[in-house]
DRENTORKOL-3810 file (N, C-alpha, C; in nm, 4 decimals):
REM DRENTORKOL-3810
@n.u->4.3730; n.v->-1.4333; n.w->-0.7111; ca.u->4.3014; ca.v->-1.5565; ca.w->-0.6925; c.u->4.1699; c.v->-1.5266; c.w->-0.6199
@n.u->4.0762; n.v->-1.6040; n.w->-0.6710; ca.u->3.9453; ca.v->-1.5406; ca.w->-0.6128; c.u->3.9302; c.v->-1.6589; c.w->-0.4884
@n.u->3.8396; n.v->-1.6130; n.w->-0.4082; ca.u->3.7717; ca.v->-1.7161; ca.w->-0.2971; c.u->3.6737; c.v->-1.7693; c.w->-0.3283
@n.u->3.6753; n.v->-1.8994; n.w->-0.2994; ca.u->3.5721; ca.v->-1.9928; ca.w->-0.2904; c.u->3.4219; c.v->-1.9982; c.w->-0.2350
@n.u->3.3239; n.v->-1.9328; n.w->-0.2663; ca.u->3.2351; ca.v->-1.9435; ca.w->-0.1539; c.u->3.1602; c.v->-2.0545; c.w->-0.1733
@n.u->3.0908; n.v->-2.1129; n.w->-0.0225; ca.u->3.0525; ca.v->-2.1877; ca.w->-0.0434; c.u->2.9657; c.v->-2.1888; c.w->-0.0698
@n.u->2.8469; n.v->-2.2938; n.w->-0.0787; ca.u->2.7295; ca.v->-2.2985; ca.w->-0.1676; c.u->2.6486; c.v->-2.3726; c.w->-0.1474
@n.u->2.5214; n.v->-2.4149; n.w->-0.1560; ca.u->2.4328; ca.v->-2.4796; ca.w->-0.1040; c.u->2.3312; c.v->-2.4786; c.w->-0.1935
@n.u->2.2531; n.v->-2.5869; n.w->-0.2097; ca.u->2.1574; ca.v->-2.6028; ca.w->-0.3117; c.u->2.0027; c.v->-2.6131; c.w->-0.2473
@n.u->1.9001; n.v->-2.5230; n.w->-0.3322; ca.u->1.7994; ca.v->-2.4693; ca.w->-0.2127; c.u->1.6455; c.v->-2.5588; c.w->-0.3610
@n.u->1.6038; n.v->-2.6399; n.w->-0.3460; ca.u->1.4696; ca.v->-2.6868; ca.w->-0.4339; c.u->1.3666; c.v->-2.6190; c.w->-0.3780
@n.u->1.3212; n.v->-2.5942; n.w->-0.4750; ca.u->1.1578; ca.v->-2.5231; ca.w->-0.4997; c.u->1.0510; c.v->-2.5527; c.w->-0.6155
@n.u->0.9337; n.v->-2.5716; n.w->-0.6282; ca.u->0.9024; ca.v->-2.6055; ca.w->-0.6919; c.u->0.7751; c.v->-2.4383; c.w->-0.7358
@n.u->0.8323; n.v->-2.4093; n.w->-0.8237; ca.u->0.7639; ca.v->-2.3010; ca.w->-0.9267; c.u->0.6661; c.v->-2.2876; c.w->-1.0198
@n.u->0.5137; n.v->-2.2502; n.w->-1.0453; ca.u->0.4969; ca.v->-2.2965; ca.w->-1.1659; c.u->0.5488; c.v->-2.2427; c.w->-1.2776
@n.u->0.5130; n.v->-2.3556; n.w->-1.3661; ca.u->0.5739; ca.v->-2.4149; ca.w->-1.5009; c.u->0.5473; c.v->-2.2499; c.w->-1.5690
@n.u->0.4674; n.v->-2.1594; n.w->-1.5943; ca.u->0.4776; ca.v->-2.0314; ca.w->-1.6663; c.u->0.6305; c.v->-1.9870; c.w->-1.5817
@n.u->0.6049; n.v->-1.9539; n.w->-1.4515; ca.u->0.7308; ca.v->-1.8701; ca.w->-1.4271; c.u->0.8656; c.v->-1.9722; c.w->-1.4216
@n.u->0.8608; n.v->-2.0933; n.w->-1.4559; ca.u->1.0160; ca.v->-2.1749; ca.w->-1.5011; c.u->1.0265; c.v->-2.1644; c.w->-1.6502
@n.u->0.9124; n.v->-2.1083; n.w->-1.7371; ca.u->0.9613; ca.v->-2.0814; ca.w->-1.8394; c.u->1.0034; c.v->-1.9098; c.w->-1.8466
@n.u->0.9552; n.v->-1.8375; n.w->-1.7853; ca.u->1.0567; ca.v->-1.7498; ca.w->-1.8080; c.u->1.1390; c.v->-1.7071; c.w->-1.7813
@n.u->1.1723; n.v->-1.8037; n.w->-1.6455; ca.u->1.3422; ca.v->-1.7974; ca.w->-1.6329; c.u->1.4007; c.v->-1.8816; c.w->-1.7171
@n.u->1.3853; n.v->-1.9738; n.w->-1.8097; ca.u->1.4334; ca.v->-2.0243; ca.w->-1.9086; c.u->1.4511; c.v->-1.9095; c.w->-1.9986
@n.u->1.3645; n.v->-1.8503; n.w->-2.0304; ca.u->1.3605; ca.v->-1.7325; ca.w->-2.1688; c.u->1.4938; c.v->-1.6070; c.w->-2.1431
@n.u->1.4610; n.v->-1.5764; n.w->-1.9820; ca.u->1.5717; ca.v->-1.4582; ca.w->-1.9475; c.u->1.6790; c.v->-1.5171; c.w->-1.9161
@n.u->1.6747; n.v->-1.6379; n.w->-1.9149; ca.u->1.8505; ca.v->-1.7428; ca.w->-1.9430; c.u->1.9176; c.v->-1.7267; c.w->-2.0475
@n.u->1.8198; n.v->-1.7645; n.w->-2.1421; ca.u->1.9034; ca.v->-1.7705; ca.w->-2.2799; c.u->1.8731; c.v->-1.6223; c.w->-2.3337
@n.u->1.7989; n.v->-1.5361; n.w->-2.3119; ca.u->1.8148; ca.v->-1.3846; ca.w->-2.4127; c.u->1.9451; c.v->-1.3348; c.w->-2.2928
@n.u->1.9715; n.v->-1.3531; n.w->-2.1607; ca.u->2.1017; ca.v->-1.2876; ca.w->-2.1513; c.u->2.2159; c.v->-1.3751; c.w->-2.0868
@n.u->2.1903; n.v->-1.4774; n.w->-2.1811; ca.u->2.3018; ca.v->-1.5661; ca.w->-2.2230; c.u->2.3646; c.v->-1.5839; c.w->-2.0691
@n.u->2.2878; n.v->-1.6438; n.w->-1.9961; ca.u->2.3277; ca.v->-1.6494; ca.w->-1.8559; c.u->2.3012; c.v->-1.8196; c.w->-1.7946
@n.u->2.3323; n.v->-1.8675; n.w->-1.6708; ca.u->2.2578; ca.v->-2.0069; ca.w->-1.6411; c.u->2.1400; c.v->-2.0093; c.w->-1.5935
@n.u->2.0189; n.v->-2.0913; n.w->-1.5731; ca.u->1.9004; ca.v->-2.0118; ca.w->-1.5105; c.u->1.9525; c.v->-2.0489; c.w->-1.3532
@n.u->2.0634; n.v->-2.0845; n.w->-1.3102; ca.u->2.0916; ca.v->-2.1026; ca.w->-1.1920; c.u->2.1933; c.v->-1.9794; c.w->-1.1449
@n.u->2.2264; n.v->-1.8753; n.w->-1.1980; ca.u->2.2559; ca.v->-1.7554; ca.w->-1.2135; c.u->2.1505; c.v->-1.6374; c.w->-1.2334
@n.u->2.0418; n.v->-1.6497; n.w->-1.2540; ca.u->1.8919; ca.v->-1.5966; ca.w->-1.2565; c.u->1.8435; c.v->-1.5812; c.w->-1.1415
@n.u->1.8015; n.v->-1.7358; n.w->-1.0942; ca.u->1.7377; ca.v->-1.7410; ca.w->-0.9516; c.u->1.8548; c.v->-1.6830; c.w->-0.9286
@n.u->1.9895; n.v->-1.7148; n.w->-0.8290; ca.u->2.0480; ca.v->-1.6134; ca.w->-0.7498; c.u->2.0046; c.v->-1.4808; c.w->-0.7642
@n.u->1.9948; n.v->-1.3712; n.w->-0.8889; ca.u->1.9935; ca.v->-1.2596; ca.w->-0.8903; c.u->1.8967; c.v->-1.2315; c.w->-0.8039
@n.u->1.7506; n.v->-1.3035; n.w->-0.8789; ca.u->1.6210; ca.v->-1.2758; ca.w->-0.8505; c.u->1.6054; c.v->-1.2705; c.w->-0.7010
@n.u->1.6434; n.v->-1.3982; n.w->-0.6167; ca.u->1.6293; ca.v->-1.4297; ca.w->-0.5004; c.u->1.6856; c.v->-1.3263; c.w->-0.3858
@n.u->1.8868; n.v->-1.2787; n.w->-0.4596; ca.u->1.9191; ca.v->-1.1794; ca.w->-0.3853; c.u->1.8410; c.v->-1.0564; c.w->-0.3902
@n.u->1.8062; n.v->-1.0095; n.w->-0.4735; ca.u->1.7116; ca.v->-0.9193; ca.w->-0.5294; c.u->1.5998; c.v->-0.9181; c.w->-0.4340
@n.u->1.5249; n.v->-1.0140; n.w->-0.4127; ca.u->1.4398; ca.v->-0.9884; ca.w->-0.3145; c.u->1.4595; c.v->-1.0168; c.w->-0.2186
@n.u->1.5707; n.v->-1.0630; n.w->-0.1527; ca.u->1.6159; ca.v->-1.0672; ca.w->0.0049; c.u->1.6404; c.v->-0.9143; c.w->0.0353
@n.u->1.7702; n.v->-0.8761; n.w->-0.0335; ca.u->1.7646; ca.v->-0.7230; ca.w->-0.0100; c.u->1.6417; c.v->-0.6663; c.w->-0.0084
@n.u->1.5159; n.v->-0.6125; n.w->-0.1127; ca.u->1.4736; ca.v->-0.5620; ca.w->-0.0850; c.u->1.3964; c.v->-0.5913; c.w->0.0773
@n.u->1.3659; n.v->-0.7509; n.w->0.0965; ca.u->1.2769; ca.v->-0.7300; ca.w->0.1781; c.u->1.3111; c.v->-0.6999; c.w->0.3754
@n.u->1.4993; n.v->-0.7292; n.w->0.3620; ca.u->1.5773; ca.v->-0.6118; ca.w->0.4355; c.u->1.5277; c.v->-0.5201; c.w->0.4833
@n.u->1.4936; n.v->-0.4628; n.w->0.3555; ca.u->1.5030; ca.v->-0.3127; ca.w->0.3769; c.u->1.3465; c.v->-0.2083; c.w->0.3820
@n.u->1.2651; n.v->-0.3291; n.w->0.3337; ca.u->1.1025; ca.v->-0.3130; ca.w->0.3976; c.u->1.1297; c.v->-0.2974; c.w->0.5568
@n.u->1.1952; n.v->-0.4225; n.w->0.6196; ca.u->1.2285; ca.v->-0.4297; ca.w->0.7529; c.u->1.2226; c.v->-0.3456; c.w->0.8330
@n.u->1.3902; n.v->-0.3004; n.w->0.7355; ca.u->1.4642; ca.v->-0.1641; ca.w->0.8359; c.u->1.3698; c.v->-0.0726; c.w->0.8575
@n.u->1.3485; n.v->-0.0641; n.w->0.7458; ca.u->1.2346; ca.v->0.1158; ca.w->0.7055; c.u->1.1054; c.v->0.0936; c.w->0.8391
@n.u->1.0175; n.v->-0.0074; n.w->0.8356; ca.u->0.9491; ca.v->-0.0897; ca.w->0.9489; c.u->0.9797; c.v->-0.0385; c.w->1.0500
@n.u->1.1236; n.v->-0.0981; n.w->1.1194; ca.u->1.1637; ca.v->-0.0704; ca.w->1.2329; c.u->1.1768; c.v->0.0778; c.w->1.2827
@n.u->1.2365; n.v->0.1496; n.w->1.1657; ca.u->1.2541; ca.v->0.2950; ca.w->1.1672; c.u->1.1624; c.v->0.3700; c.w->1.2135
@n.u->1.0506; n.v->0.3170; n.w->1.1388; ca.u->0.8750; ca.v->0.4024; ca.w->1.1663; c.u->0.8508; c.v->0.3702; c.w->1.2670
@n.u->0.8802; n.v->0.2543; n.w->1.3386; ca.u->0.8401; ca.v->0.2236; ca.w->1.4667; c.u->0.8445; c.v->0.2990; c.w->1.5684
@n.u->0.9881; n.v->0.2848; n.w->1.5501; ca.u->1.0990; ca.v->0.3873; ca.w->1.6554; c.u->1.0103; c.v->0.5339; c.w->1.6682
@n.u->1.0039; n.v->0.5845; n.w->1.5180; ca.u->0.9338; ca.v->0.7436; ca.w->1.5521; c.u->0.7991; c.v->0.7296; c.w->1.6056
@n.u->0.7203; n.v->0.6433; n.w->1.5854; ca.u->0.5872; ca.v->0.6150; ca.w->1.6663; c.u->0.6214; c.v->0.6215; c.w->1.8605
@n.u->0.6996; n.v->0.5229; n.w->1.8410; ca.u->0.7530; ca.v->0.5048; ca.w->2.0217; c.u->0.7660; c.v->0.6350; c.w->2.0882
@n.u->0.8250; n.v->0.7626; n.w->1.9475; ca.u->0.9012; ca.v->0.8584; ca.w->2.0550; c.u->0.8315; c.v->1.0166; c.w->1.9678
@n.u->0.6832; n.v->0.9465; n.w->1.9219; ca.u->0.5767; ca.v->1.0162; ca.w->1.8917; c.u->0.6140; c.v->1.0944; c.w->1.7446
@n.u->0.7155; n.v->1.1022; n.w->1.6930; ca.u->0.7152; ca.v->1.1266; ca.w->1.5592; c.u->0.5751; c.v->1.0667; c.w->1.4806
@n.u->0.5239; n.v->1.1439; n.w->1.4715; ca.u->0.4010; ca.v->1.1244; ca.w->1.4202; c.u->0.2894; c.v->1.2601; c.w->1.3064
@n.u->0.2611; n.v->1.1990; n.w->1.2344; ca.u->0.1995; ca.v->1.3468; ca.w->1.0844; c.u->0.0301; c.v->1.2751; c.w->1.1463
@n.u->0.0153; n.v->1.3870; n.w->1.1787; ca.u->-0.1954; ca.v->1.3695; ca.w->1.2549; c.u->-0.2514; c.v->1.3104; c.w->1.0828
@n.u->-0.3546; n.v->1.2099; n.w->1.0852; ca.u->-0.3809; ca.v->1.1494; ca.w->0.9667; c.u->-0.4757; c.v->1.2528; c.w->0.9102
@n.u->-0.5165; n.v->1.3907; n.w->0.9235; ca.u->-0.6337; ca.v->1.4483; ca.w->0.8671; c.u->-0.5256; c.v->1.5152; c.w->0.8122
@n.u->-0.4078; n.v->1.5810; n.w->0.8660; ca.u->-0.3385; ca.v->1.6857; ca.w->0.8477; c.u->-0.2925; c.v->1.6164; c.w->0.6638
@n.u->-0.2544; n.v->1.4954; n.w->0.6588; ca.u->-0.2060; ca.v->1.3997; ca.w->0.5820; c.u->-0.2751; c.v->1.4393; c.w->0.4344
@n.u->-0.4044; n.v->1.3704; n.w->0.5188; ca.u->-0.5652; ca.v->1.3936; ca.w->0.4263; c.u->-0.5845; c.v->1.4927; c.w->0.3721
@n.u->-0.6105; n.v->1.6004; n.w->0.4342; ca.u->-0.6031; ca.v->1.7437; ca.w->0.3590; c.u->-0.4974; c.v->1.7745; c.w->0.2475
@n.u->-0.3705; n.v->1.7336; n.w->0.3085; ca.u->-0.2918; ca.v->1.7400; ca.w->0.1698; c.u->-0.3028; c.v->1.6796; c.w->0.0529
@n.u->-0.3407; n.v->1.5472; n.w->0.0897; ca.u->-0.3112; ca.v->1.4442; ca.w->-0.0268; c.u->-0.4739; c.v->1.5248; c.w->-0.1085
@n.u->-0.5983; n.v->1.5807; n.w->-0.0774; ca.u->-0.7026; ca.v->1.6388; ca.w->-0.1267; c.u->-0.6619; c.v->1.7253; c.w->-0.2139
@n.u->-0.5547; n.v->1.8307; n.w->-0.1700; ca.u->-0.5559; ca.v->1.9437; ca.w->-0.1799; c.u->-0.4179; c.v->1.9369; c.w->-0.3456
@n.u->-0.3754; n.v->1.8157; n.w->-0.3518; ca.u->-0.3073; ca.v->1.7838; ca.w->-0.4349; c.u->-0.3483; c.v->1.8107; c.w->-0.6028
@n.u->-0.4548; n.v->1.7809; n.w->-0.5980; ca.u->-0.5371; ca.v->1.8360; ca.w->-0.7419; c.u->-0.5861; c.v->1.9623; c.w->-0.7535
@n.u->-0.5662; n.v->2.0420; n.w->-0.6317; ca.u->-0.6591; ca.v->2.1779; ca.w->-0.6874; c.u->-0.5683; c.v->2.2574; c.w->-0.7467
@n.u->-0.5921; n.v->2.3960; n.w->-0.7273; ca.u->-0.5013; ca.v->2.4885; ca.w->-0.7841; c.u->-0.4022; c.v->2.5699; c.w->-0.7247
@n.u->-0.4519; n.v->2.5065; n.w->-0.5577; ca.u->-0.3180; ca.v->2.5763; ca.w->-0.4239; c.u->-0.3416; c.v->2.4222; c.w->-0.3102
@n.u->-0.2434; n.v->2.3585; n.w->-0.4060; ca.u->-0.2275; ca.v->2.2304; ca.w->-0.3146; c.u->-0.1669; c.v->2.3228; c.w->-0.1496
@n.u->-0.1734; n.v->2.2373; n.w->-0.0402; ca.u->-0.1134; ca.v->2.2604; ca.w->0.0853; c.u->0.0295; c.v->2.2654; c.w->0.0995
@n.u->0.1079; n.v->2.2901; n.w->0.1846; ca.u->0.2515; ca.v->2.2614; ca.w->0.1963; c.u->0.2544; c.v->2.1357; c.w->0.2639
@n.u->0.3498; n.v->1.9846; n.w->0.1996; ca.u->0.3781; ca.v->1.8805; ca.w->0.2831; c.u->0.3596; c.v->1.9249; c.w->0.4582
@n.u->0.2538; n.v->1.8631; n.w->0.4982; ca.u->0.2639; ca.v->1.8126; ca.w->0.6323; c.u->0.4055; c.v->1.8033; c.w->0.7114
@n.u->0.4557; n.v->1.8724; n.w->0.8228; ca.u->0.5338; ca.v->1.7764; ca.w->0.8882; c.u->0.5026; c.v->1.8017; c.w->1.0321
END
């Protein structure tokens, strides 16, 4: 027997191009478009989680000086097209 969750109904108002193509990706995968938004919505809650975390993470190494010097960075990302790129920075 499955559990009940509960549920709550959230209005938004979208424009009309992007309510038609959650209409379109309703019916090509034969889904509700109220099964869509959920995906979509969880979809970007998680990701934006996890922008967060990652955020917080970098923080942390800033606080306790984990830090790549920005020229050291520079030089690499330059050195990426020649013919003896650098070794990743760390």
């Amino acid at each position: 027997m499955m559990a009940t969750v509960k549920t709550r109904s959230v209005t938004a108002h979208v424009p009309v191009q992007l309510a038609e193509k959650v209409d379109l990706m309703a019916e090509r995968l034969e889904r509700s478009k109220n099964w869509i938004v959920k995906q979509a919505l969880s979809a970007w809650i998680d990701q934006e989680e996890e922008r967060s975390r990652l955020t917080r993470e970098a923080l942390a190494d800033v606080d306790v000086g984990r830090v790549i010097d920005h020229h050291a960075v520079q030089a690499w990302a330059d050195s990426l097209s020649t013919e003896t790129p650098l070794p990743v920075p760390r």
